[in-house]
N, C-alpha and C positions, 0 to 999 in steps of 0.2 A: 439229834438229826442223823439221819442214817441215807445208803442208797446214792445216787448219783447225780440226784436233784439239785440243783442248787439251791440255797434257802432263802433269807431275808436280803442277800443282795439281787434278787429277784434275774439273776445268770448274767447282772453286768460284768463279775469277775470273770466269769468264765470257770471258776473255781465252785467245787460243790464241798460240804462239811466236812466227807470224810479226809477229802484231799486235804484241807486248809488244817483238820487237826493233824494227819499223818506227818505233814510239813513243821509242824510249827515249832518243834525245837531245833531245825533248820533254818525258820525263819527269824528265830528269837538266836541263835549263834552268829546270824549274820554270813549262812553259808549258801543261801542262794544267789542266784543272776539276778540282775539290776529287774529284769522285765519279769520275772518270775516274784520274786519280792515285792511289786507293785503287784502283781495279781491275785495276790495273800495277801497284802494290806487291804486293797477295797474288800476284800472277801472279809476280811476282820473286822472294818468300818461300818461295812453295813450289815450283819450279822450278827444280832447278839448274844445267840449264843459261844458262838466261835469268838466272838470278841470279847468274852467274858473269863471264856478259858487263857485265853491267849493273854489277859490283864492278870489272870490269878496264877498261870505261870511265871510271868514275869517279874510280878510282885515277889512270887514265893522266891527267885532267883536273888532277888534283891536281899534280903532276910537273910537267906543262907550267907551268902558272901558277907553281909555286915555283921555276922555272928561269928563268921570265920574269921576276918579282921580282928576283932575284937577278943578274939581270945588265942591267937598265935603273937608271943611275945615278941617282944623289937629286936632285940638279941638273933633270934632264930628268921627273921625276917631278912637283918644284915646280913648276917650267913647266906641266908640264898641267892638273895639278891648277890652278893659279891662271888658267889660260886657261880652263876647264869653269866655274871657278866665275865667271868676268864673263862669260861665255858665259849662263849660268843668271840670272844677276843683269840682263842687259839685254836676257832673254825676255818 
């Protein structure tokens, strides 16, 4: 979906494609406004292509990090962990 149409939420978001993907690793960081956020979730809900992307990026978000987990050792884990936190402590 292209242009400035709104799609499958039929312009209740107020949000049209391009905007809702331009957003969405904004909205998947959790770095929009409360009322802004809401207006990208209906856009995601009822849209499915944008709500398609927006579940296959999140997914793939998911994967990465539980892969990264999974192979950074516990050793090197404490390490930073215990460096972040004198880090924090002599902020």
């Amino acid at each position: 979906m292209a242009g400035n149409e709104p799609c499958g939420d039929g312009g209740v978001s107020g949000v049209d494609c391009d905007e809702a993907l331009a957003t969405l690793y904004s909205y998947l960081d959790g770095e929009l406004t409360a009322e802004r956020r809401t207006a990208i979730s209906v856009h995601l809900d009822r849209c499915g292509y944008c709500g398609d992307a927006a579940h296959f990026e999140a997914e793939l978000r998911a994967i990465v990090a539980d892969c990264a987990k999974a192979r950074v050792p516990s050793p090197l884990l404490d390490q930073i962990r215990s460096k972040l936190s004198n880090e924090a402590r002599s902020a």
